[in-house]
C-alpha positions in Angstrom: 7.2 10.5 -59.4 4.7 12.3 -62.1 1.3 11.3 -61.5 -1.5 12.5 -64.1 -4.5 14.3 -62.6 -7.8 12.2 -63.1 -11.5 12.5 -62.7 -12.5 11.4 -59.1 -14.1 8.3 -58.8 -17.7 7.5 -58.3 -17.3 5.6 -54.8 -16.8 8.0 -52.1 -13.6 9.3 -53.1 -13.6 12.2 -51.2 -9.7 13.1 -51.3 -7.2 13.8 -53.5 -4.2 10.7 -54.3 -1.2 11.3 -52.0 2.0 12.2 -53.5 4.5 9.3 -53.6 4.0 5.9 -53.2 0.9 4.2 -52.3 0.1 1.2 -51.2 -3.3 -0.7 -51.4 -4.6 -3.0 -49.2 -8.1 -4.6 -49.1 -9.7 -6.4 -45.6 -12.4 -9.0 -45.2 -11.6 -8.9 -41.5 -11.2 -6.7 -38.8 -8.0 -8.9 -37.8 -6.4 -9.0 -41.0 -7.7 -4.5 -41.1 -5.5 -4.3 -38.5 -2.8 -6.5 -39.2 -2.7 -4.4 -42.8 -2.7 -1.1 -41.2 0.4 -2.3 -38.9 2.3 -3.4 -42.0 1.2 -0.5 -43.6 3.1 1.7 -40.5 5.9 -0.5 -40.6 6.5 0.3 -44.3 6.5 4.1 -44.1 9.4 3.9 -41.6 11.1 2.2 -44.5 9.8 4.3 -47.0 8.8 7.7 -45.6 7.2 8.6 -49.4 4.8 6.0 -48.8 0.9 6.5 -48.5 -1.3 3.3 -46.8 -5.1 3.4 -48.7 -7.3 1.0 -47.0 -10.7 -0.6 -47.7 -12.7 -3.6 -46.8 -15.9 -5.6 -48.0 -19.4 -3.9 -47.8 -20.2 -6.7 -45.0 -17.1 -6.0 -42.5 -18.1 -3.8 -39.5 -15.2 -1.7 -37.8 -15.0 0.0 -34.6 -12.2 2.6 -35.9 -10.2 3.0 -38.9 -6.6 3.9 -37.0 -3.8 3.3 -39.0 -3.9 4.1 -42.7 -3.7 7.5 -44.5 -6.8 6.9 -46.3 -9.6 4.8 -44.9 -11.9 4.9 -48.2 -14.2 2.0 -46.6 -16.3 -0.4 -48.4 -15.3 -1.5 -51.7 -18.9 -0.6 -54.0 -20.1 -3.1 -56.8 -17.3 -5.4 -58.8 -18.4 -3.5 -62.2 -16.0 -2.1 -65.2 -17.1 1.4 -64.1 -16.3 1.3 -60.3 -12.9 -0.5 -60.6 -12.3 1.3 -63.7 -12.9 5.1 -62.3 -11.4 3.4 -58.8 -8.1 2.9 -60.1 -7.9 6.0 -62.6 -8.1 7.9 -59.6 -6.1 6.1 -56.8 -3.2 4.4 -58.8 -1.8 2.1 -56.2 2.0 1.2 -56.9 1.3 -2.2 -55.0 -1.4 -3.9 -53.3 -2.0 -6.7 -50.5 -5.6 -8.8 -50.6 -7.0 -10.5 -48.4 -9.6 -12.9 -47.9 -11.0 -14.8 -51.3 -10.4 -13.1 -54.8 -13.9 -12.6 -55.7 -13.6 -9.5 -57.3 -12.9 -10.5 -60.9 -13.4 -7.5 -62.9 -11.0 -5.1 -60.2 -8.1 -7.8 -60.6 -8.2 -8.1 -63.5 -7.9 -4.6 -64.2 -4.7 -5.0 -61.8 -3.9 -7.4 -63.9 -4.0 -5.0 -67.1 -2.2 -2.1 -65.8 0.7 -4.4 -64.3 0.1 -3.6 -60.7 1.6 -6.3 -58.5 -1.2 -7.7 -56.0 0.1 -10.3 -53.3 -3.0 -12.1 -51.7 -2.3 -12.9 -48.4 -4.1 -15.1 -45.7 -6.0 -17.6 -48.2 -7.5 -19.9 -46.1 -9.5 -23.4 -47.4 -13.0 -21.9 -47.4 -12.0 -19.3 -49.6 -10.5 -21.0 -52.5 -12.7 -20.1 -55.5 -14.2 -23.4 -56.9 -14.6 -24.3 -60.3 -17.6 -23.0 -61.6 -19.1 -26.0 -63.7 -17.0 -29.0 -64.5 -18.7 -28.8 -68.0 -17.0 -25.5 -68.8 -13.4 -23.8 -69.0 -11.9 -23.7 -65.4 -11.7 -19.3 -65.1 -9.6 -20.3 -62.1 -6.3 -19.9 -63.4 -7.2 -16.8 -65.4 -8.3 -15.2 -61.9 -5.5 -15.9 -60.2 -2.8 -15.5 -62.8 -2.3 -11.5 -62.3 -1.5 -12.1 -58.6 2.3 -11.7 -57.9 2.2 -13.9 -54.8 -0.5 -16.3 -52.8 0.4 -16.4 -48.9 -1.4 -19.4 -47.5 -1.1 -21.2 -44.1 -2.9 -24.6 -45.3 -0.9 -26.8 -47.0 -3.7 -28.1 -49.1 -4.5 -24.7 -50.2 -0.9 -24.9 -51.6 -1.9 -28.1 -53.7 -4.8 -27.1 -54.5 -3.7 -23.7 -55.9 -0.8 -25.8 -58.0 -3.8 -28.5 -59.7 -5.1 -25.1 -61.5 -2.4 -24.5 -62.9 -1.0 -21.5 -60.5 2.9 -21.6 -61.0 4.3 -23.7 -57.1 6.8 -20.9 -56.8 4.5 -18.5 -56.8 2.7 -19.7 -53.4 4.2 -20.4 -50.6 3.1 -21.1 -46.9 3.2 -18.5 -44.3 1.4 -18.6 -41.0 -2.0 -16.3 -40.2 -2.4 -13.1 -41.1 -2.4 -11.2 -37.5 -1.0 -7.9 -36.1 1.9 -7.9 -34.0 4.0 -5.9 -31.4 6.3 -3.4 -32.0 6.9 -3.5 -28.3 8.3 0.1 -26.7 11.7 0.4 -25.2 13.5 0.9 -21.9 16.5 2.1 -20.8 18.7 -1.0 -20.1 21.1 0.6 -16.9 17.1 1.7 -15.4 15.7 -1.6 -15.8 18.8 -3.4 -13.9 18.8 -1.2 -11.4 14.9 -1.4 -10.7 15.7 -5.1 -11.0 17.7 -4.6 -7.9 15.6 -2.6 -5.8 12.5 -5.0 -6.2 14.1 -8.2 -5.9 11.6 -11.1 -5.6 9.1 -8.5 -4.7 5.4 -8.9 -6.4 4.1 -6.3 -8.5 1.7 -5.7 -11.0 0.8 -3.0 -13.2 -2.3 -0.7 -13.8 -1.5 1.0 -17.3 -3.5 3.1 -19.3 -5.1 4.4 -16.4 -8.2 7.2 -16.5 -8.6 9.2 -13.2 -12.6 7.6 -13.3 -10.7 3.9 -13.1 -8.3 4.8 -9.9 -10.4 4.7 -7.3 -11.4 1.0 -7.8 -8.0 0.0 -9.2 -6.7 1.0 -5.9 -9.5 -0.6 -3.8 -8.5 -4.0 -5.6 -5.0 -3.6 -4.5 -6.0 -2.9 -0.8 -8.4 -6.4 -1.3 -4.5 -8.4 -2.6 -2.4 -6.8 -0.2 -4.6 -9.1 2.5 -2.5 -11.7 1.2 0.2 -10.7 -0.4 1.9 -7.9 1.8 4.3 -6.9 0.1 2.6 -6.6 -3.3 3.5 -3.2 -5.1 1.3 -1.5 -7.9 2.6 0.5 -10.1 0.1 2.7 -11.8 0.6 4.4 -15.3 -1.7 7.3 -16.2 -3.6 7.1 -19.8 -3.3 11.4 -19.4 -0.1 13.2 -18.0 -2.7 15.9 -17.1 -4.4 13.8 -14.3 -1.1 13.7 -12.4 -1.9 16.1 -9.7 -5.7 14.5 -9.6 -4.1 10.9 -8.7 -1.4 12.5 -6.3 -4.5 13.6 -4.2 -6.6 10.7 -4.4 -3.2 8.8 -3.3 -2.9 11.2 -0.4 -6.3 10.4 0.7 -5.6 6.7 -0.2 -4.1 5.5 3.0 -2.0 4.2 1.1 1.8 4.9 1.0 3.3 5.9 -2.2 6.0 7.3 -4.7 5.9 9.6 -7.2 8.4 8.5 -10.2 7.7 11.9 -12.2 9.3 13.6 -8.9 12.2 11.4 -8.9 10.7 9.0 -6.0 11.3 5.3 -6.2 9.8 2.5 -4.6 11.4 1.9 -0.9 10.0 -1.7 1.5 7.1 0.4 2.4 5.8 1.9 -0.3 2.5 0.3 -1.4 1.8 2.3 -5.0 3.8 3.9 -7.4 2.8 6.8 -9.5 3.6 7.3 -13.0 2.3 9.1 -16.0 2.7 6.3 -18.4 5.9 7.6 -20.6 8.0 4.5 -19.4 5.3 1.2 -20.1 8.5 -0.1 -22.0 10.2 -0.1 -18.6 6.9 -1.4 -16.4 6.4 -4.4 -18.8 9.2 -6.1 -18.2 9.3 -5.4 -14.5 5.6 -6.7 -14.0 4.8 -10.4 -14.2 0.5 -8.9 -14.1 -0.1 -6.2 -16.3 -4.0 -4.8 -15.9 -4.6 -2.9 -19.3 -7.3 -0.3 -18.2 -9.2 2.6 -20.1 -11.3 -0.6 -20.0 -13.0 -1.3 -16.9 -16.0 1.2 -18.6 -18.2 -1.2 -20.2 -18.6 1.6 -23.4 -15.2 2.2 -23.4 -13.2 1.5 -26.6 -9.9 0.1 -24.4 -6.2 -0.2 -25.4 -4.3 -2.7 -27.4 -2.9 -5.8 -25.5 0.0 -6.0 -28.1 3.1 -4.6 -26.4 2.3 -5.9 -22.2 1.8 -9.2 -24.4 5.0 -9.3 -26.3 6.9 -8.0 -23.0 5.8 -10.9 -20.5 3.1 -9.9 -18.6 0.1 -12.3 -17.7 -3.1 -9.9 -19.0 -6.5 -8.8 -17.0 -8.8 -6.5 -19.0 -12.1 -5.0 -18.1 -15.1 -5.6 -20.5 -14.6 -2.0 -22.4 -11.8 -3.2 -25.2 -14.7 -3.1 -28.3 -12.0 -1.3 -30.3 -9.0 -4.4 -30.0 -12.2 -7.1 -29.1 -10.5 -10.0 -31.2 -7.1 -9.5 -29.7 -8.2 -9.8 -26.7 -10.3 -12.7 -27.6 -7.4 -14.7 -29.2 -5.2 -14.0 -26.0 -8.1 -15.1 -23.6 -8.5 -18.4 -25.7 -4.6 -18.8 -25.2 -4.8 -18.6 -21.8 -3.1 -15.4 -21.7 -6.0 -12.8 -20.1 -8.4 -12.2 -18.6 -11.5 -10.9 -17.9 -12.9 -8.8 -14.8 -15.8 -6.9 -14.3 -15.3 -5.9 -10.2 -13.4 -4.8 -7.8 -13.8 -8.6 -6.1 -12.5 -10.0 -8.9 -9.8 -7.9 -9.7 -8.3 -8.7 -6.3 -8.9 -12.1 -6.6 -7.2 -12.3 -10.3 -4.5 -10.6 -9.2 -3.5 -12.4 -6.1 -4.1 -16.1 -8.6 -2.2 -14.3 -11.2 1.2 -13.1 -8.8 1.5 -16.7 -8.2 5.3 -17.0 -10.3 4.1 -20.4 -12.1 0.6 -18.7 -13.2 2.2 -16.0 -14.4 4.8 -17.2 -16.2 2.4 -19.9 -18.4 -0.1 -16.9 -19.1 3.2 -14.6 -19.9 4.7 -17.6 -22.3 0.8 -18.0 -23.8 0.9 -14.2 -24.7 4.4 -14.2 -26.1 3.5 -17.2 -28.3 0.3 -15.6 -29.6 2.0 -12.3 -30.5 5.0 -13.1 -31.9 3.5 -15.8 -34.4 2.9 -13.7 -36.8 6.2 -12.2 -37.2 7.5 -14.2 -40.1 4.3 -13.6 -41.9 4.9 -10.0 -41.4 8.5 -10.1 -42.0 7.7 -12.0 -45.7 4.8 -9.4 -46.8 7.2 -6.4 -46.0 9.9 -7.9 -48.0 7.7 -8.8 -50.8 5.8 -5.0 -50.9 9.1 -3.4 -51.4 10.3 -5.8 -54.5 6.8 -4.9 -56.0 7.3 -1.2 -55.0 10.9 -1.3 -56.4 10.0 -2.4 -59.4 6.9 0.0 -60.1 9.7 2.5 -59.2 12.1 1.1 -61.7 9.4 0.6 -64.5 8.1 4.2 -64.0 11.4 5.6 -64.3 11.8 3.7 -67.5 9.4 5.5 -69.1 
């Protein structure tokens, strides 16, 4: 598709447009930033042409921008110049909103060039109000360039209809939130390790930096008290450390198996070594999962997502500022939790290996993960109609 070469707008735009398709979509949250971003990925598995431009009110703080081609950051004034020079030089084929549609003068300049806009996530509070009862209601007119509205409140839905918006053009969905695009195992290895555990407890240290085994490993001494025949299964965050963790295992006391040498767990074996390739395989095999690179209280941590959406009960040091409201949503649905010692690690995960405990915090994680999939499923569906027909108008012309 021919794109004409433009003058490079005022705000920050730093690189060039990306050849292809590209998608906009605007954040007012770091949830619904990442929740974008992960529709954004999904998307360019179904359209590899596709380019994900991201950016998000002046007032949203992020701790990274992972997951979109172009992370242009704060959106600058709602003028006719900015959106103007904004659009001349980015030319999205499609975008997804967020939040409240208080940028007038940039929709409506949508609006004008026929760019479909779906606004997703439109919750009570941000429903723009009627500005005076003694003039025109400019709701309508705002809102009347959108495609789509995505709402989870039903009175949002009625609300949007007494405008005037058309009823079939919003519909309920639930939350905006990211979810799991768990990993894979192979199906013959996970029977077979089935088999060789048994009922055996286990639980699993993944994402683990060589600075986080020494205490991971005193915590599993501290368990095995009391549960003595609890394995751990430990998956590195750097295949590099492998020989570094074989001799701190050696040291250990403890006994262990290398599975990168072919070992597997026998009755005796305490702790098994991995280098974090097969977490699709360890998920499912361990009711407790302990998510490290987070036991560092600076440390940025790893997403909860996938050991959530695979059934394991979730502990979590206090370093996860980069994934900080996932964690927070699965710790207020009982499904982690937090520990900042070695104490309390083996304490969480002896309360936690008890099969009832770990199946409700399992089930609470599942739930919260997974409840956004229809929500996702709808915005993917609804992109590619308004990418398809950008496509199909372009090539009329």
């Amino acid at each position: 598709m021919q794109r004409r070469t433009t003058a490079p707008s005022r705000q920050s735009v730093l690189q060039p447009r990306p050849n292809g398709e590209l998608l906009w979509v605007h954040a007012t949250t770091p949830e619904r930033y990442l929740a974008l971003c992960d529709i954004g990925r999904r998307l360019k598995n179904l359209r590899p042409d596709l380019s994900v431009l991201a950016s998000w009110e002046p007032d949203l703080r992020l701790t990274g921008t992972v997951g979109c081609d172009v992370p242009v950051g704060p959106l600058a004034e709602d003028t006719p110049a900015e959106a103007r020079d904004f659009l001349s030089h980015w030319q999205p084929d499609a975008c997804i909103w967020t939040g409240p549609p208080a940028r007038r003068v940039m929709l409506r300049q949508l609006r004008e060039q026929g760019t479909g806009v779906l606004l997703a996530d439109l919750l009570e509070d941000e429903v723009p109000n009627r500005a005076s009862r003694w003039l025109p209601d400019q709701r309508r007119r705002l809102l009347e360039g959108l495609s789509c509205i995505l709402t989870p409140s039903k009175a949002v839905q009625a609300r949007l209809v007494r405008t005037g918006f058309p009823a079939e053009r919003v519909e309920l969905a639930g939350k905006l939130r990211v979810s799991a695009i768990p990993p894979g195992c192979n199906d013959d290895e996970l029977a077979a390790m089935q088999q060789t555990l048994g009922s055996r407890p286990v639980w699993l240290a993944a994402h683990v930096k060589l600075s986080e085994l020494a205490g991971i490993l005193d915590a599993h001494r501290g368990a095995l008290r009391l549960l003595h025949r609890l394995l751990l299964v430990i998956a590195l965050d750097d295949h590099a450390d492998l020989d570094a963790a074989r001799s701190l295992l050696q040291d250990s006391g403890l006994s262990f198996a290398d599975w990168e040498t072919g070992g597997e767990p026998e009755d005796f074996t305490q702790v098994l070594l991995t280098g974090g390739e097969d977490l699709g395989l360890w998920y499912r095999l361990s009711p407790v999962a302990l998510i490290a690179s987070s036991l560092d209280p600076a440390a940025q941590g790893q997403s909860p997502l996938d050991a959530a959406a695979l059934g394991s009960a979730l502990l979590h040091g206090p370093g996860i500022h980069a994934h900080r409201d996932l964690y927070e949503r699965l710790a207020k649905a009982g499904a982690a939790r937090p520990v900042r010692t070695q104490e309390e690690m083996t304490d969480a995960v002896v309360a936690m290996s008890a099969p009832d405990k770990a199946a409700e915090m399992a089930l609470a994680g599942w739930q919260s993960v997974t409840e956004s999939a229809a929500t996702t499923d709808t915005l993917l569906e609804k992109v590619q109609d308004l990418l398809d027909q950008r496509e199909d108008s372009d090539a009329g012309t």
